[in-house]
C-alpha positions in Angstrom: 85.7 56.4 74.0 87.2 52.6 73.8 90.6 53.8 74.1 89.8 56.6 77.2 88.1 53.6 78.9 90.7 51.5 78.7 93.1 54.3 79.7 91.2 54.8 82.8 91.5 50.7 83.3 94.9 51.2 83.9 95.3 54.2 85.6 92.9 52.7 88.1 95.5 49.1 88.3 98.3 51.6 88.6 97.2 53.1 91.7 95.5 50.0 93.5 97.9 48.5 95.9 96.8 45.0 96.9 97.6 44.8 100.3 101.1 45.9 99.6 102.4 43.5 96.8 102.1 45.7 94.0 104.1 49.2 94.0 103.5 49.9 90.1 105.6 53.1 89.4 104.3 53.6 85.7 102.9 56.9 86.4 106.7 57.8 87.7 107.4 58.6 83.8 104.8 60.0 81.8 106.6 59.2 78.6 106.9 55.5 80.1 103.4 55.6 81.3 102.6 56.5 77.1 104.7 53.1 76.0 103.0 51.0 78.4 98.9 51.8 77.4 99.7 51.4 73.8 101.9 47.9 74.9 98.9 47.0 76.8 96.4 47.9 73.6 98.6 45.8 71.1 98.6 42.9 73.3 95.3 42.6 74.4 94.1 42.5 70.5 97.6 40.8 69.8 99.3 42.7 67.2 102.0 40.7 66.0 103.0 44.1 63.9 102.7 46.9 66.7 104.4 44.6 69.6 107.7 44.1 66.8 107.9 47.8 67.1 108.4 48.4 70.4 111.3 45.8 70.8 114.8 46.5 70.9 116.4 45.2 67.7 118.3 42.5 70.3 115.9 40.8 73.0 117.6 39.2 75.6 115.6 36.4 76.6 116.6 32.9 78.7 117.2 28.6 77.6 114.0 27.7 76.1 115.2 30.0 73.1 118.5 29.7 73.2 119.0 28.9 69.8 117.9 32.2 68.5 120.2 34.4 71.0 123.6 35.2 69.7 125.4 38.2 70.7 123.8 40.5 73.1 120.4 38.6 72.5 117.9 37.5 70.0 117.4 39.5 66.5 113.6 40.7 67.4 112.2 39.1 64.0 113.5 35.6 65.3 111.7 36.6 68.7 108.2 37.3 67.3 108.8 34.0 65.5 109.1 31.9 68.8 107.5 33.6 71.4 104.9 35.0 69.3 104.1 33.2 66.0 100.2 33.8 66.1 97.1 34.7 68.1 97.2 30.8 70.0 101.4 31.6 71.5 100.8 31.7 75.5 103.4 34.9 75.9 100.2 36.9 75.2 98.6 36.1 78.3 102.3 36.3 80.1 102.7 39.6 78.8 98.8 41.0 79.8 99.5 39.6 83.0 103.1 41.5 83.5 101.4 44.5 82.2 98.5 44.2 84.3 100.7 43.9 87.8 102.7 47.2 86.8 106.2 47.8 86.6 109.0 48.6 89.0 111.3 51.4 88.6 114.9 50.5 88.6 118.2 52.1 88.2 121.5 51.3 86.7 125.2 53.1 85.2 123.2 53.7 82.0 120.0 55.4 83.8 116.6 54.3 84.9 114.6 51.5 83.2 111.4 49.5 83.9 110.7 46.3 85.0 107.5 44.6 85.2 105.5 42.9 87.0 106.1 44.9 90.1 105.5 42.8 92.8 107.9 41.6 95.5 108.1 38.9 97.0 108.7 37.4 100.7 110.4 34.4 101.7 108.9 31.3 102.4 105.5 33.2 101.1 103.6 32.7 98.0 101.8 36.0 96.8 97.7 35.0 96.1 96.5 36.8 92.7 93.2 36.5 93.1 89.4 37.1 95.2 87.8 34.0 97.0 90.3 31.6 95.9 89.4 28.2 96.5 91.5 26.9 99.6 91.3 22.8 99.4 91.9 20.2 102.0 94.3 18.0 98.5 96.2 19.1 95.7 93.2 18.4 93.6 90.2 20.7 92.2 88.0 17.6 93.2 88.7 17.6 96.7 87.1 19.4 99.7 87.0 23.5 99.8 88.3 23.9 103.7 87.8 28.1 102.9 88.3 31.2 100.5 91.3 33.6 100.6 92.1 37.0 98.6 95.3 39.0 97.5 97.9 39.1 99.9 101.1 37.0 101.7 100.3 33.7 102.8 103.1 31.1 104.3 103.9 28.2 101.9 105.6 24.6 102.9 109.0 25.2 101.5 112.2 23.0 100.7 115.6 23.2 102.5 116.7 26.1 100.7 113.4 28.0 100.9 111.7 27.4 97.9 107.9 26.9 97.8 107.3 22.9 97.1 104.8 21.9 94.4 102.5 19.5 94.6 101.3 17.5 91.7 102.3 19.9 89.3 100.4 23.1 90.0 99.7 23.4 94.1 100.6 24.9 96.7 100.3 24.0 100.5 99.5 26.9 102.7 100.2 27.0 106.5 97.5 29.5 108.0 98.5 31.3 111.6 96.1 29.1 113.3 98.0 25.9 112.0 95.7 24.4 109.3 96.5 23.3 105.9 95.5 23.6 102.8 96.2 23.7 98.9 96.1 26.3 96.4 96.2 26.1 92.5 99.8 27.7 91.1 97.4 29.7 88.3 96.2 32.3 91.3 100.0 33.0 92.3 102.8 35.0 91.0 104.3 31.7 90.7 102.2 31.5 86.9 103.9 33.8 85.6 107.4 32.7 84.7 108.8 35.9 83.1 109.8 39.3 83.3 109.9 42.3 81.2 112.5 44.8 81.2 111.8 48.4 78.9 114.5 50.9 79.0 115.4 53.9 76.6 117.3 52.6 73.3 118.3 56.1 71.8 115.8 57.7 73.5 113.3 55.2 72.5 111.4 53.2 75.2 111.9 49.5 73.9 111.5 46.3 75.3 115.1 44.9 76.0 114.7 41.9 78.2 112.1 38.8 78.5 113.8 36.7 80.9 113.0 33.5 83.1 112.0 33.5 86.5 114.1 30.3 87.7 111.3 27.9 89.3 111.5 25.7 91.6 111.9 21.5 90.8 
């Protein structure tokens, strides 16, 4: 009963689009759609054991492991060792959160593959994850709450080249259509999460091949 619940969960996240953002094509494959419940089961009860099995023997991931990646990526022992040495390693919340925004499908010389979370993204915009999010009148959770906004697109102050500016390490400023301002906290925005997941077919095998870094901005 647990398990069909759970199932349902997913199916229902699957299907939801917020306001546009998320265009989950999961149930495109029903074979893929198979991988990614049981990813999602071994993560949320953080299997070390089940999660080694569905990696490709070579990970590719990005710097902040770079000394485990040799040729054509990390060895996936070496990976569960960095990125997910025990129950406390933040890549488990990373990963629920990929999983829980759905995957795009994606294309390539060798075939189709997955990639996850499935959200796109707008210029100058930052993409709000989240119901009655605190909008606040100072990058601070002690200052004044100006209003509440949900999921969707909402113009961000930006740098020369486009990129969203931070403010004191984790906020956003927002410019709203009638010209107010405010700040939001980084944790509500696809800016938290800092990876991506690619799973394509390894001999016929779904496997996940790639855990890569979203570049952020300084």
């Amino acid at each position: 009963m647990m398990k069909t619940l759970f199932f349902t969960s997913l199916f229902i996240i699957s299907y939801l689009p917020i306001h546009g953002q998320i265009n989950d094509e999961s149930f495109t494959d029903e074979t893929f759609w198979d991988f990614k419940v049981t990813l999602a089961n071994c993560v949320l009860i953080k299997d070390r054991n089940a999660l080694k099995n569905k990696l490709n023997d070579k990970v590719i991931e990005c710097w902040d492991a770079f000394d485990c990646a040799g040729q054509g990526g990390c060895d996936k022992n070496n990976f569960m060792n960095i990125f997910f040495k025990d129950g406390n390693s933040k890549h488990w919340n990373i990963l629920k959160q990929i999983i829980r925004f759905g995957f795009k499908k994606m294309e390539d010389s060798t075939g189709y593959y997955f990639i996850g979370p499935s959200y796109t993204e707008k210029d100058l915009s930052i993409i709000v994850l989240a119901n009655n999010l605190n909008v606040r009148n100072k990058p601070s959770i002690q200052s004044k709450v100006l209003k509440t906004i949900s999921y969707g697109y909402y113009q961000c102050t930006t740098d020369e080249s486009g990129l969203p500016i931070i403010f004191n390490n984790s906020w956003y400023e927002l410019i709203f259509e009638n010209g107010e301002t405010g700040y939001i906290s980084k944790k509500f925005t696809t800016k938290a999460i800092d990876r991506q997941l690619k799973i394509a077919k390894v001999n016929g095998v779904w496997k996940i091949t790639e855990y890569y870094c979203i570049m952020e901005e300084m």
